[in-house]
VEXDOLO-980627 format. One record per residue: residue number from 1; x, y, z of N, C-alpha, C, O in turn; residue in three letters. Coordinates in pm, whole numbers, plus 50000, padded with zeros to 5 digits. Layout:
- NUM, X, Y, Z, X, Y, Z, X, Y, Z, X, Y, Z, ALA
...
END
This chain:
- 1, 19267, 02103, 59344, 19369, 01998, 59343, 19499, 02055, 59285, 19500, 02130, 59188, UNK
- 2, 19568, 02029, 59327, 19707, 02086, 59309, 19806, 01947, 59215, 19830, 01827, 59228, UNK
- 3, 19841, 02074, 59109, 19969, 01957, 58997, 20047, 01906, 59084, 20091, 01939, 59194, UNK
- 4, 20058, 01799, 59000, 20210, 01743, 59079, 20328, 01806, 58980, 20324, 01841, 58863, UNK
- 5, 20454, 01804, 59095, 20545, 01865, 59037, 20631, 01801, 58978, 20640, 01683, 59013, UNK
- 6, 20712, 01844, 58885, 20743, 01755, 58737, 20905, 01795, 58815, 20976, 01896, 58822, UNK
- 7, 20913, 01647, 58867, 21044, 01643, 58943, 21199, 01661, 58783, 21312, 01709, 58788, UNK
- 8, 21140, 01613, 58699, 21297, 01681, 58571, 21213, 01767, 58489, 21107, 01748, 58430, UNK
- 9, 21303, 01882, 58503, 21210, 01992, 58432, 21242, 02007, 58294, 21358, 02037, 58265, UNK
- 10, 21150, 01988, 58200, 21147, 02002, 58098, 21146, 01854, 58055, 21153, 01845, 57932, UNK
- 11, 21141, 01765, 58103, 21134, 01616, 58139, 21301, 01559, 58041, 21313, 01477, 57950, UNK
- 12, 21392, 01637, 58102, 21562, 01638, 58011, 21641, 01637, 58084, 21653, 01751, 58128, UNK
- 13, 21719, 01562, 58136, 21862, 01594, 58219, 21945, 01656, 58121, 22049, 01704, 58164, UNK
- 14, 21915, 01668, 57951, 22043, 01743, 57853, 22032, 01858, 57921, 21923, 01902, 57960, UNK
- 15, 22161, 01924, 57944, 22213, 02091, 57946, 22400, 02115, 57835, 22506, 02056, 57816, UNK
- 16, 22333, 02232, 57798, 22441, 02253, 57743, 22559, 02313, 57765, 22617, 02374, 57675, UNK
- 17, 22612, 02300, 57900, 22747, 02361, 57960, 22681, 02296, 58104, 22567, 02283, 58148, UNK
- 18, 22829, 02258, 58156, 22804, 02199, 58314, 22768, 02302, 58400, 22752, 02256, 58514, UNK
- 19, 22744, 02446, 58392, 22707, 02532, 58448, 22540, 02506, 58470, 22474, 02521, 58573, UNK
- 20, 22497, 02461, 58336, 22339, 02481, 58326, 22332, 02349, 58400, 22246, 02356, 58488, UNK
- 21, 22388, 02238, 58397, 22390, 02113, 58483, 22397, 02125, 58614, 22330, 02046, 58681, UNK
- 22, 22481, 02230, 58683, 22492, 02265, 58805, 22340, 02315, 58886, 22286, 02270, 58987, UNK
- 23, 22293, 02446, 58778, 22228, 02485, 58814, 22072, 02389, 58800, 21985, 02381, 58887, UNK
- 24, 22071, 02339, 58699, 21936, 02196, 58718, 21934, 02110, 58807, 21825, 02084, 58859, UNK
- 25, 22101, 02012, 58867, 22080, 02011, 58987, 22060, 02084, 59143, 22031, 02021, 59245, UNK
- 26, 22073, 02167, 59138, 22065, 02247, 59257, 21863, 02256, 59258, 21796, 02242, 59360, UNK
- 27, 21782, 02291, 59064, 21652, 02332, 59100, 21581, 02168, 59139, 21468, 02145, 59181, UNK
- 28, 21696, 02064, 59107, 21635, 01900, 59116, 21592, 01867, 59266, 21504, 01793, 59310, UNK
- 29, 21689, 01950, 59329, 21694, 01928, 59466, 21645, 01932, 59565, 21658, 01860, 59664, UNK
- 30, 21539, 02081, 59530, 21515, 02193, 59563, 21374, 02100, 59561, 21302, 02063, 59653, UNK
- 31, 21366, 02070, 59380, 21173, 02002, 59432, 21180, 01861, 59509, 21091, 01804, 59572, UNK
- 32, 21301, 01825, 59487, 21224, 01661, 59579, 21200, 01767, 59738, 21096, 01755, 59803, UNK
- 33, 21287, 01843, 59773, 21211, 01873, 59900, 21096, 01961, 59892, 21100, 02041, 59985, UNK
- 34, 21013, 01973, 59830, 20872, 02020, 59812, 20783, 01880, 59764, 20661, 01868, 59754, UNK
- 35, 20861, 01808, 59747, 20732, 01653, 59673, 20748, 01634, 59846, 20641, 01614, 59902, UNK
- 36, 20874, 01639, 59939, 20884, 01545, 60048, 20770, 01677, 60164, 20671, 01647, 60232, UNK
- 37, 20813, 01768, 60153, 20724, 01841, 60224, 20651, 01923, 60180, 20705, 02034, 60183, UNK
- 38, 20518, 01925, 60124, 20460, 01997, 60044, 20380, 02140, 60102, 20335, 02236, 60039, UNK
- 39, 20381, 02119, 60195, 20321, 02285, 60269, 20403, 02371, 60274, 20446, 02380, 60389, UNK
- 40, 20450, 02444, 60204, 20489, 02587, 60238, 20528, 02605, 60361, 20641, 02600, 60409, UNK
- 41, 20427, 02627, 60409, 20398, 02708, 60592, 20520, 02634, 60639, 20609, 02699, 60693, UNK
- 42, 20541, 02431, 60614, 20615, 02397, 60739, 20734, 02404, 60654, 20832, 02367, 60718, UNK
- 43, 20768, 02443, 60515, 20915, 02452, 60461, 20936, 02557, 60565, 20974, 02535, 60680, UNK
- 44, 20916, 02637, 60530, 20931, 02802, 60573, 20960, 02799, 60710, 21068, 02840, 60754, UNK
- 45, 20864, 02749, 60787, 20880, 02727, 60939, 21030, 02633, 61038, 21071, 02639, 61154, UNK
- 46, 21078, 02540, 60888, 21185, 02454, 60914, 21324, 02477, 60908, 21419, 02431, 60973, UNK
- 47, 21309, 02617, 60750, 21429, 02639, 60704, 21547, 02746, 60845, 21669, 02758, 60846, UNK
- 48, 21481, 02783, 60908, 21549, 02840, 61023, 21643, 02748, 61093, 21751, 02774, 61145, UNK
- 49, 21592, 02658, 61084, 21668, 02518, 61176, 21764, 02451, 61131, 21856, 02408, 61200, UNK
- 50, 21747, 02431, 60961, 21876, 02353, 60841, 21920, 02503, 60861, 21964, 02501, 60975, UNK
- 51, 21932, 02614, 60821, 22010, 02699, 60791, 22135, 02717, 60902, 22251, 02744, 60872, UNK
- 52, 22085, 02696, 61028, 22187, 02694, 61134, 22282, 02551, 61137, 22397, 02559, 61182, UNK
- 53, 22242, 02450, 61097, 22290, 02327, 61132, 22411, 02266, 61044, 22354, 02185, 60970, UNK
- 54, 22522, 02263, 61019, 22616, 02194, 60955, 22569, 02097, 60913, 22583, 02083, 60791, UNK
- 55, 22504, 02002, 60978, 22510, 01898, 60915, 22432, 01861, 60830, 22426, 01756, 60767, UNK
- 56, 22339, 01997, 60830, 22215, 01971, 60728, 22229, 02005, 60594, 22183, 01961, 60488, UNK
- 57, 22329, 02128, 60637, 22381, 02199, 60473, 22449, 02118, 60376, 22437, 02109, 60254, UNK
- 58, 22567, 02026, 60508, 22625, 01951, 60394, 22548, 01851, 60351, 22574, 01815, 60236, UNK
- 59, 22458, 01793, 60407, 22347, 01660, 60346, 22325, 01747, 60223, 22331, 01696, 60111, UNK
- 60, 22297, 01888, 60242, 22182, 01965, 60123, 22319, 01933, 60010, 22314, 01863, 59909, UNK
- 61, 22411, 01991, 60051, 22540, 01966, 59888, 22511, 01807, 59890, 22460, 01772, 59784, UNK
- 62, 22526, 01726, 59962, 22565, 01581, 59928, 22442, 01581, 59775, 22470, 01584, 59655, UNK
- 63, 22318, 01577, 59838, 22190, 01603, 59719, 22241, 01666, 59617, 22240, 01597, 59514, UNK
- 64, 22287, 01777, 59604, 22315, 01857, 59481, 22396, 01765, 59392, 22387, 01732, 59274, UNK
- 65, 22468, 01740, 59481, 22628, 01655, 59402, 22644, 01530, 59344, 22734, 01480, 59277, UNK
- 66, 22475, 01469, 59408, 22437, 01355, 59328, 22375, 01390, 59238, 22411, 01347, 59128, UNK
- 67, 22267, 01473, 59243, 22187, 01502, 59099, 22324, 01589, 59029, 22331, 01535, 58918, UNK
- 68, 22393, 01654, 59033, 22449, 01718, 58937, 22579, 01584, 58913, 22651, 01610, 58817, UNK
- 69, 22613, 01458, 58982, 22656, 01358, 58895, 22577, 01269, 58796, 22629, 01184, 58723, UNK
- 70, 22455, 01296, 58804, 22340, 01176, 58689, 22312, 01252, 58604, 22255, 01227, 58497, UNK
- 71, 22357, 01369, 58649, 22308, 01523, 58516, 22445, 01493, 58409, 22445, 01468, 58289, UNK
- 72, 22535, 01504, 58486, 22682, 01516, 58400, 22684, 01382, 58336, 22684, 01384, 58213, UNK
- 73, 22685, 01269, 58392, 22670, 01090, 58277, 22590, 01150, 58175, 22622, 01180, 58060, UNK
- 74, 22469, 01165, 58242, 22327, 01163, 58093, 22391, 01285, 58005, 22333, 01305, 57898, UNK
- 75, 22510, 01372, 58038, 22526, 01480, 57950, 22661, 01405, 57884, 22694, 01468, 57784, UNK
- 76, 22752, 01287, 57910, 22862, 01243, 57840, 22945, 01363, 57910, 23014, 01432, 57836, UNK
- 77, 22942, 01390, 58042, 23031, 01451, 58130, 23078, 01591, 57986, 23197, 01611, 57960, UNK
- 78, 23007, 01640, 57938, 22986, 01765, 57825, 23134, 01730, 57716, 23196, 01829, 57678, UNK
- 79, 23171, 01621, 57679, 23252, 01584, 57595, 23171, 01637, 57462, 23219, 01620, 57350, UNK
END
């Protein structure tokens, strides 16, 4: 049986520079699409298809840019 994956890692949206916020959203992102498709084989088999497609890349930033805006609130935008 396989863990489930601990969609906030370290169970913390705190980071200490919006850099480390950047980069937690980008790994936030990364697992909801492994909770949404969990086989390997068909990530792997798919990513050929988003990698060519505009419109997929920018959906992929739209994702980033929301988790790295709920990262930056819960951080007091690093005031």
């Amino acid at each position: 049986m396989t863990e489930p994956v601990q969609l906030v890692p370290n169970n913390s949206l705190i980071t200490g520079t919006p850099e480390e916020g950047r980069q937690l959203a980008v790994k936030m992102a990364r697992l909801i699409i492994k909770v949404t498709q969990p086989d390997a084989a068909v990530r792997e088999k798919l990513r050929p298809i988003y990698a060519e497609s505009p419109e997929m890349l920018i959906a992929i930033g739209k994702v980033v840019a929301i988790e790295f805006a709920t990262i930056a609130a819960a951080n007091n935008y690093w005031r």
